[in-house]
Backbone as numpy.savetxt, mean C-alpha at the origin, in Angstrom:
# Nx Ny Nz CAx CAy CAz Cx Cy Cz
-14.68 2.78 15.19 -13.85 2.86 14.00 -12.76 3.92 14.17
-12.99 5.18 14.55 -12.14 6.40 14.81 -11.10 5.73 15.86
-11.32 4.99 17.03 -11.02 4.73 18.17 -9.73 3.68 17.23
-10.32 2.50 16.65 -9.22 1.42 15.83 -8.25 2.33 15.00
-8.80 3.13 14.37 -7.52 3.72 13.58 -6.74 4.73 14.10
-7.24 4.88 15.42 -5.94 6.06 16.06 -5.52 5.53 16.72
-5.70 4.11 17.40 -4.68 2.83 17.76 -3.37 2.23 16.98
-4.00 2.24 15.27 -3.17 1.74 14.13 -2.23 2.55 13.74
-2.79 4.58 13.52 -1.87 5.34 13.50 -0.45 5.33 14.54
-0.74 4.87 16.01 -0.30 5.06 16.72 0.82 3.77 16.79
0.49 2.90 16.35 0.94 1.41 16.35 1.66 1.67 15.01
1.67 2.47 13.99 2.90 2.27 12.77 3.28 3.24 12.75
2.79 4.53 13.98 3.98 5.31 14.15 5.19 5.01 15.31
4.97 3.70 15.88 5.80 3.47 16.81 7.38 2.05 15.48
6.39 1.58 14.81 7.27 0.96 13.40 8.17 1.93 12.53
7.44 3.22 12.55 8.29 4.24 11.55 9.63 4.67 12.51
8.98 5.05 13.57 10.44 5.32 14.56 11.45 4.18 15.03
10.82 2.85 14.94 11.44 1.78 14.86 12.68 1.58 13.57
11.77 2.03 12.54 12.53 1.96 11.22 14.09 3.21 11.28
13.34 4.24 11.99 14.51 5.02 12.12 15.71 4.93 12.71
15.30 4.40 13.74 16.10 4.43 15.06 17.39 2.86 13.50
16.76 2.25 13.47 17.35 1.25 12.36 18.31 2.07 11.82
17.87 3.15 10.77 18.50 3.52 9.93 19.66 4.24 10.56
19.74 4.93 11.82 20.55 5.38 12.69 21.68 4.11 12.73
21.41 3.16 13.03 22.35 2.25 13.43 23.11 1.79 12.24
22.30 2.22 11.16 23.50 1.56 9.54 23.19 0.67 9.08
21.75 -0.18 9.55 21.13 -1.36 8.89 19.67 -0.90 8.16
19.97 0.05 8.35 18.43 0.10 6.93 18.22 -0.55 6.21
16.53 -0.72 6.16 15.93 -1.62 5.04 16.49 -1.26 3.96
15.93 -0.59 3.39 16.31 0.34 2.57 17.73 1.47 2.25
18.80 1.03 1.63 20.16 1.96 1.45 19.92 2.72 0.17
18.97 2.08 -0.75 18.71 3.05 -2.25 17.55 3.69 -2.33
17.18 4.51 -2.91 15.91 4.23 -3.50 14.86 3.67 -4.13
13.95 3.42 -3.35 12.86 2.13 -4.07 11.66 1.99 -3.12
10.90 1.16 -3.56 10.17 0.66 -2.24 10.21 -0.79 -2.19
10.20 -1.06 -0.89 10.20 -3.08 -0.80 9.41 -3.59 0.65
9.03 -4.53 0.69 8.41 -5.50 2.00 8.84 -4.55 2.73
8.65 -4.58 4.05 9.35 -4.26 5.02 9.16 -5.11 6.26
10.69 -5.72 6.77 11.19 -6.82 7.93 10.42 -6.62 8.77
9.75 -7.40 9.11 9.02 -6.90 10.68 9.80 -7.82 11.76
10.13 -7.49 12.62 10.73 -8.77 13.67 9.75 -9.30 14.28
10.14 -10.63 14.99 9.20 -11.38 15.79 8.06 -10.44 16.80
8.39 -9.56 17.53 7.59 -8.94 18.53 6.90 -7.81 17.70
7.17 -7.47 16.31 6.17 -6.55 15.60 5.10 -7.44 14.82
5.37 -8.36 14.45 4.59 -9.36 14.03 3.06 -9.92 14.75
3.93 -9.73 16.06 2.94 -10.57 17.38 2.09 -9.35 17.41
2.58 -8.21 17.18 1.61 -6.83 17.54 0.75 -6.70 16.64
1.63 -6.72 15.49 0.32 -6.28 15.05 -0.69 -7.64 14.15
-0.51 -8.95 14.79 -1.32 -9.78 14.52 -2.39 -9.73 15.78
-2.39 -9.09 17.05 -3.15 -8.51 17.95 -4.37 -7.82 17.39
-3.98 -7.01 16.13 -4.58 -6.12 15.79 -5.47 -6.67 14.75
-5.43 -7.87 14.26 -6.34 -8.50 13.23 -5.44 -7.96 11.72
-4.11 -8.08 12.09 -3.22 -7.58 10.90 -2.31 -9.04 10.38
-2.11 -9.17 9.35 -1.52 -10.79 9.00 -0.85 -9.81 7.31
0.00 -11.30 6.99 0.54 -11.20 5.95 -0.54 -11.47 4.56
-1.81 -12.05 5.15 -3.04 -12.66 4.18 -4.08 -11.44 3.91
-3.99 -10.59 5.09 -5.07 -9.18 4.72 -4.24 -7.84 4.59
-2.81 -8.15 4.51 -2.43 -6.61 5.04 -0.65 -6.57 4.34
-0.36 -5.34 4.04 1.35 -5.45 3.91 1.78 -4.09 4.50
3.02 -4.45 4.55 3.34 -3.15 5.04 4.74 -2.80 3.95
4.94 -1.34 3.59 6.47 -1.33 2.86 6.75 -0.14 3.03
8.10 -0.54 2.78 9.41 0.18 3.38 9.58 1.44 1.80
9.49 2.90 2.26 9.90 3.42 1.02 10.84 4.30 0.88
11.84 4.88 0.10 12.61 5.81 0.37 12.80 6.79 -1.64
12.56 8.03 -1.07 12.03 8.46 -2.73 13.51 9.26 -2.95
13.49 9.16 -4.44 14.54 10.37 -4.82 14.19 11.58 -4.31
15.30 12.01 -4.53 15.57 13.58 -3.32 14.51 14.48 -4.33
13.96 14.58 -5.41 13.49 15.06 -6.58 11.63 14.69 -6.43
11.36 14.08 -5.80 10.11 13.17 -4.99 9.35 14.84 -4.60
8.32 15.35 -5.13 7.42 16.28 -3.98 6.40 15.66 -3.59
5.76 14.57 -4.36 4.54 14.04 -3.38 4.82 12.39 -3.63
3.62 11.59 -2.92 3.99 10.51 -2.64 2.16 10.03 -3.38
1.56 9.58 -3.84 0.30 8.61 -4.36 0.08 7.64 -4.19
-1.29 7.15 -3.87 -1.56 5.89 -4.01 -2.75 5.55 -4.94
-3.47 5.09 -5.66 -4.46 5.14 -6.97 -5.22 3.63 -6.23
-6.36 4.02 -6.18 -7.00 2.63 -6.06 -7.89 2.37 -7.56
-7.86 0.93 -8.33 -8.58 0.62 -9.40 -9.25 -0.17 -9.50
-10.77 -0.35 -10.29 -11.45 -1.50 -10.22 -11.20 -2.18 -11.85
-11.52 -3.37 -12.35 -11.20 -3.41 -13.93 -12.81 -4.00 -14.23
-12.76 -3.04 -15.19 -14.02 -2.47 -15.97 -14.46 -3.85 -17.05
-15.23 -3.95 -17.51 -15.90 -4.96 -18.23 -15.27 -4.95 -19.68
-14.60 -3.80 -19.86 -14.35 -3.69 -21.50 -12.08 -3.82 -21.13
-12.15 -4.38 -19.76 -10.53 -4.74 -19.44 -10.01 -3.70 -19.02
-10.00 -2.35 -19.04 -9.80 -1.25 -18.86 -9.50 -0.74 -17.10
-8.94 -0.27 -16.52 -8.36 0.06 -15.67 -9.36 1.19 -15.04
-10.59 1.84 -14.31 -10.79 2.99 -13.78 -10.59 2.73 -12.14
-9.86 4.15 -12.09 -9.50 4.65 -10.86 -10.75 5.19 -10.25
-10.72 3.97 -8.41 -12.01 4.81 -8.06 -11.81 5.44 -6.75
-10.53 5.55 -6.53 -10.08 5.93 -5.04 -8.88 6.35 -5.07
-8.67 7.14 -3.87 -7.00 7.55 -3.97 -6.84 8.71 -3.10
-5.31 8.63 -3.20 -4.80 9.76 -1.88 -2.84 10.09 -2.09
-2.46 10.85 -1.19 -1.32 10.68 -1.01 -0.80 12.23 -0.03
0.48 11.68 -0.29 0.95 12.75 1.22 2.07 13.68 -0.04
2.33 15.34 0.84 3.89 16.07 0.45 4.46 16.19 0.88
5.85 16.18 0.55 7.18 16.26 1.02 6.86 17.36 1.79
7.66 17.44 3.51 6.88 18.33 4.55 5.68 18.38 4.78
4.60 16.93 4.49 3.64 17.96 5.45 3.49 17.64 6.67
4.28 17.28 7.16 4.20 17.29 8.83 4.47 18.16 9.43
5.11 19.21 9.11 6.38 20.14 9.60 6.85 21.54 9.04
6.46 21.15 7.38 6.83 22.32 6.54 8.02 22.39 6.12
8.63 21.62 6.85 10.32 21.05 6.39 10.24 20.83 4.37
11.08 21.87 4.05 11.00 21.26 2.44 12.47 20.69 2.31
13.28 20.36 3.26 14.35 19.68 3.00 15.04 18.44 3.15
13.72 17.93 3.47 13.41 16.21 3.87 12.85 15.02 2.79
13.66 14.12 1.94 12.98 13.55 1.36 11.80 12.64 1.73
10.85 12.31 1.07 10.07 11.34 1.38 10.49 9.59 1.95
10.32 9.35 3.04 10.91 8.29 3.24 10.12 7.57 4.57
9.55 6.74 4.72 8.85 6.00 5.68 8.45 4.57 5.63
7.17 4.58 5.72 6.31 3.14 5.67 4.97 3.51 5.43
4.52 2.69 4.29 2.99 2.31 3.41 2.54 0.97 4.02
1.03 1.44 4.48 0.49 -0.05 5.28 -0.96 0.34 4.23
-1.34 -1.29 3.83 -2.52 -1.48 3.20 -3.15 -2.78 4.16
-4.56 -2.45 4.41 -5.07 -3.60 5.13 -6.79 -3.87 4.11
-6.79 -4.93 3.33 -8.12 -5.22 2.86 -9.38 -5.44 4.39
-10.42 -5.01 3.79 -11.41 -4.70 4.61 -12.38 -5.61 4.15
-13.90 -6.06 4.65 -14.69 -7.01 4.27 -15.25 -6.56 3.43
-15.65 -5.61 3.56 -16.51 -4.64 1.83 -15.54 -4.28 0.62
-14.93 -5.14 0.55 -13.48 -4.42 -0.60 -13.02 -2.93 -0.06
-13.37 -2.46 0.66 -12.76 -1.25 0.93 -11.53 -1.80 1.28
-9.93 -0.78 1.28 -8.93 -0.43 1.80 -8.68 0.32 2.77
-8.00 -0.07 3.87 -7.43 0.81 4.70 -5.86 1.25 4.50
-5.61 2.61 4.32 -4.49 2.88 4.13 -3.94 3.62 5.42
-2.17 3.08 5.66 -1.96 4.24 6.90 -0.10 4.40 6.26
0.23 5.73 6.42 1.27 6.75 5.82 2.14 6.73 6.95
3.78 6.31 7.35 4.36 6.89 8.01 5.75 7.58 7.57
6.01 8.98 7.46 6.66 9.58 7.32 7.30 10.63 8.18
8.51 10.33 8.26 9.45 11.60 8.99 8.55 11.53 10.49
8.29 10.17 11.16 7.77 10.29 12.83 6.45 11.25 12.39
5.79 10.99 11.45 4.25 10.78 11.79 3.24 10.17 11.11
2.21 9.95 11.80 1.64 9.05 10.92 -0.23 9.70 10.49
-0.59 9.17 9.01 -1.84 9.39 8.71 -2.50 8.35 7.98
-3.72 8.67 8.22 -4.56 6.95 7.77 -5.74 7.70 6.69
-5.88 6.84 5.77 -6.91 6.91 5.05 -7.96 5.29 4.57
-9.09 5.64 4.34 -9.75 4.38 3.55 -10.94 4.50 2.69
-10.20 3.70 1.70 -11.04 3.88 0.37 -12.63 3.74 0.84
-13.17 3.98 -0.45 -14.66 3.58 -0.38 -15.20 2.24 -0.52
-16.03 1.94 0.02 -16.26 0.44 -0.22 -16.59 -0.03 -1.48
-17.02 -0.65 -2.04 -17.35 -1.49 -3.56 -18.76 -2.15 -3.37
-19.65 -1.49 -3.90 -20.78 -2.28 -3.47 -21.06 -3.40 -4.43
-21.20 -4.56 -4.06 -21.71 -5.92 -5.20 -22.43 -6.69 -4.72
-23.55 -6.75 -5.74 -24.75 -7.68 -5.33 -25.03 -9.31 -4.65
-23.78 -9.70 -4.76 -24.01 -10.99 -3.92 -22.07 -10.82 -3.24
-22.50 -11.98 -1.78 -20.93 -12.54 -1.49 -19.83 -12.99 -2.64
-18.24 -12.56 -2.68 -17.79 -13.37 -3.51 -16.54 -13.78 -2.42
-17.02 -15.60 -1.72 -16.26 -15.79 -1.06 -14.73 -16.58 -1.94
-14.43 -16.83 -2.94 -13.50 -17.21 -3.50 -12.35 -15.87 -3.76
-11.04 -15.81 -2.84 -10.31 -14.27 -3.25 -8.44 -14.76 -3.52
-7.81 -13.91 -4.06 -6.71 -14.50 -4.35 -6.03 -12.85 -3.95
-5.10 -12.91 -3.63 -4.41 -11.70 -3.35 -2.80 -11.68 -3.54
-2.23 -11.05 -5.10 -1.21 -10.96 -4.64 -0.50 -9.24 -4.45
0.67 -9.28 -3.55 1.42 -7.96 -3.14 2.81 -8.03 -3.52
3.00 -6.90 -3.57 4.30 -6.35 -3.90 5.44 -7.73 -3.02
6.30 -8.42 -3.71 7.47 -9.02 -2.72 9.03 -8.86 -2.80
8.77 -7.58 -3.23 10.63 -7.92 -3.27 11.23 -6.19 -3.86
12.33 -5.77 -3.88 12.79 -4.22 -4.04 11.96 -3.82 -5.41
11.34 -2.67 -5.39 11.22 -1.78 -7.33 11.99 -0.89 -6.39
12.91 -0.68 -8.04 13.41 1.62 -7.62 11.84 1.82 -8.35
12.26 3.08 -7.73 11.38 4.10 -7.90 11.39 4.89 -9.26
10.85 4.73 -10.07 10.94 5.50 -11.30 9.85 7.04 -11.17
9.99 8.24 -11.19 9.04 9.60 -10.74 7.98 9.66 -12.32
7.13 9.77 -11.37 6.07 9.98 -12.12 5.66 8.46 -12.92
5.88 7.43 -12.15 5.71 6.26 -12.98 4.93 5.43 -11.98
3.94 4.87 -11.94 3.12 4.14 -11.22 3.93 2.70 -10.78
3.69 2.45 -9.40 4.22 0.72 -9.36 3.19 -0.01 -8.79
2.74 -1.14 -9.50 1.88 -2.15 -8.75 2.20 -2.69 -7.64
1.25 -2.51 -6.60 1.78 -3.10 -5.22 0.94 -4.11 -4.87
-0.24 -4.05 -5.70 -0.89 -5.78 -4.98 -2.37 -5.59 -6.11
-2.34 -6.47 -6.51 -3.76 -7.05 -7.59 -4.57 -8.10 -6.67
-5.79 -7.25 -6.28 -6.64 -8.16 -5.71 -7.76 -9.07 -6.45
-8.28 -9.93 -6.57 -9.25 -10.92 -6.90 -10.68 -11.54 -6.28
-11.57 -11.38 -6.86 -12.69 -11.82 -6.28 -13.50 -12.51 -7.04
-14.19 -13.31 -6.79 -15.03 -14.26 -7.70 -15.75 -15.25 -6.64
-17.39 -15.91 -7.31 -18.38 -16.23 -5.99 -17.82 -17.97 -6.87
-16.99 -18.27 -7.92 -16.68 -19.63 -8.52 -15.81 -20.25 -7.99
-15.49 -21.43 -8.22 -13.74 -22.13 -7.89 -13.44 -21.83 -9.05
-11.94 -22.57 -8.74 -10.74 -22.19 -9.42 -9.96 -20.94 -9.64
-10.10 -20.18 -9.09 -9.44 -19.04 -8.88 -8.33 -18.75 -9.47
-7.73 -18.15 -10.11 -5.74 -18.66 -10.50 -5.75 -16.85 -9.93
-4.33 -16.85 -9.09 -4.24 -15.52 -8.80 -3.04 -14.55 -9.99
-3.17 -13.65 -10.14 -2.56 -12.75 -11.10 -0.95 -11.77 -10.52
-0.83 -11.98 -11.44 0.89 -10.80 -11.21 0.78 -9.66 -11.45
1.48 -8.99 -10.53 1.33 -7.19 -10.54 1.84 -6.74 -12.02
2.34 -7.71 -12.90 2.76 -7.36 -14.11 1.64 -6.73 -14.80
0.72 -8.07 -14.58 -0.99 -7.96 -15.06 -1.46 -6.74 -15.13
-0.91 -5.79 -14.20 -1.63 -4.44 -14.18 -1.61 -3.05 -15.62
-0.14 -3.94 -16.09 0.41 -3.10 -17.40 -0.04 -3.60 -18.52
-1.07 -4.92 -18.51 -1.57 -5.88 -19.42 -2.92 -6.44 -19.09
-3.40 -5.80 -18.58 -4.89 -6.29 -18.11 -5.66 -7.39 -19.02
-5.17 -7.63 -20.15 -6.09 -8.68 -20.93 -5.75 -9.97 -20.70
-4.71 -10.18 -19.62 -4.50 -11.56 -19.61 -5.12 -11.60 -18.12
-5.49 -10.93 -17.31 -6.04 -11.67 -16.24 -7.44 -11.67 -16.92
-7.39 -13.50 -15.86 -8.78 -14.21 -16.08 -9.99 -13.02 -15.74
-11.33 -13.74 -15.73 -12.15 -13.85 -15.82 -12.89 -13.60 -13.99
-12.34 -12.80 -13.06 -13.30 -13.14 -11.93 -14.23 -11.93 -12.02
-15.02 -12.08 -10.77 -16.24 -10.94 -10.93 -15.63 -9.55 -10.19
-14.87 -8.91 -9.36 -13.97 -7.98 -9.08 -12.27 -8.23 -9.08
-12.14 -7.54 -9.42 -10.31 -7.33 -9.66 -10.04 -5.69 -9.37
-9.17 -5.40 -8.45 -8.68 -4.58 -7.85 -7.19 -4.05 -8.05
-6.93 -2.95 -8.65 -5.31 -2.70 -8.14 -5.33 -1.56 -7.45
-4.08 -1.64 -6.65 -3.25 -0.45 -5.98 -1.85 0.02 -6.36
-2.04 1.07 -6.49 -0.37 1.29 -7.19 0.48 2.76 -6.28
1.68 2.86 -6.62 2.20 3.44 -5.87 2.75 4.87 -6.62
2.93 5.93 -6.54 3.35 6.57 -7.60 4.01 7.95 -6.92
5.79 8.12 -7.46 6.24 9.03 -6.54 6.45 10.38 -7.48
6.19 11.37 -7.76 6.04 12.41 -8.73 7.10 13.64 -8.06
7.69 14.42 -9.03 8.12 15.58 -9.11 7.00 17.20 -8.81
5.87 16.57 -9.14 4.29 17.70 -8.98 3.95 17.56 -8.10
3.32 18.87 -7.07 2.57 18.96 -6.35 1.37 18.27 -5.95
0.86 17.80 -5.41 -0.47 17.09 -5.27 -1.70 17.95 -5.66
């Protein structure tokens, strides 16, 4: 496990410098502030589908924070029986901590990869380096092979101190599945009925961690 994720660190810190070397040239993903998908080309694709990485278990995004940004969050949530939202995981990085540099905004790449135990794998690349984290697993009493997953697809700005949904996961052992919108996350009473539901959200703050 240690051995896979200092392969993965190593493999989206070679994408973050990819991304740079980009932004050097004047085609950045990203020209505003926000976070969105991020392009992978044909030969990053092939890599990291090597790695047991796909567009079906995993995303990757492109972020760039207001200059006003000191830390960066991620909130993992399960939804509670009474509809309710609790946070059961989480992490995030500060402006400089690679370096101590406090004159660098936050700006890199967010990789989420679902795991077989509902756990998350998270990996951080900022300013040419990279760090990995992963949630805790979810323990539940039987398989629920029926899952629907949707992710973030397209630019949010960044609003500070304001959470953004980046992917509402789904689980249920029934058919029919209907999968849910990251809207859902600000309205939890309209997603259906499955037996786990998951969010991840993104959140860029003015406060210290």
């Amino acid at each position: 496990m240690r051995e896979k994720t200092a392969i993965l660190c190593s493999l989206f810190l070679l994408l973050g410098l990819s991304a740079c070397a980009r932004n050097q040239e004047g085609i950045a993903s990203l020209s505003r502030d926000g976070i969105a998908p991020y392009e992978l080309s044909e030969e990053n694709k092939s890599l990291l589908q090597a790695f047991g990485l796909s567009g079906q278990n995993s995303q990757i995004l492109v972020f760039k924070a207001p200059k006003e940004a000191v830390s960066m969050n991620f909130h993992v949530y399960c939804l509670g029986e009474d509809k309710a939202w609790e946070r059961i995981d989480g992490g995030g990085i500060m402006r400089g901590w690679t370096d101590g540099e406090d004159g660098k905004c936050l700006e890199g790449l967010f990789t989420m990869q679902l795991k077989e135990d509902y756990a998350i794998e998270f990996h951080i690349s900022d300013s040419g380096s990279s760090a990995a984290y992963e949630s805790a697993p979810v323990s539940w009493p039987h398989e629920l092979p029926a899952k629907t997953w949707t992710f973030l697809q397209e630019f949010q700005k960044i609003e500070l101190n304001t959470e953004i949904p980046i992917a509402i996961l789904s689980y249920t052992n029934e058919n029919g599945l209907s999968s849910s919108r990251l809207e859902d996350y600000f309205d939890p009473e309209g997603i259906e009925n499955p037996d786990l539901v998951q969010a991840v959200t993104l959140e860029f703050s003015d406060q210290e961690l």
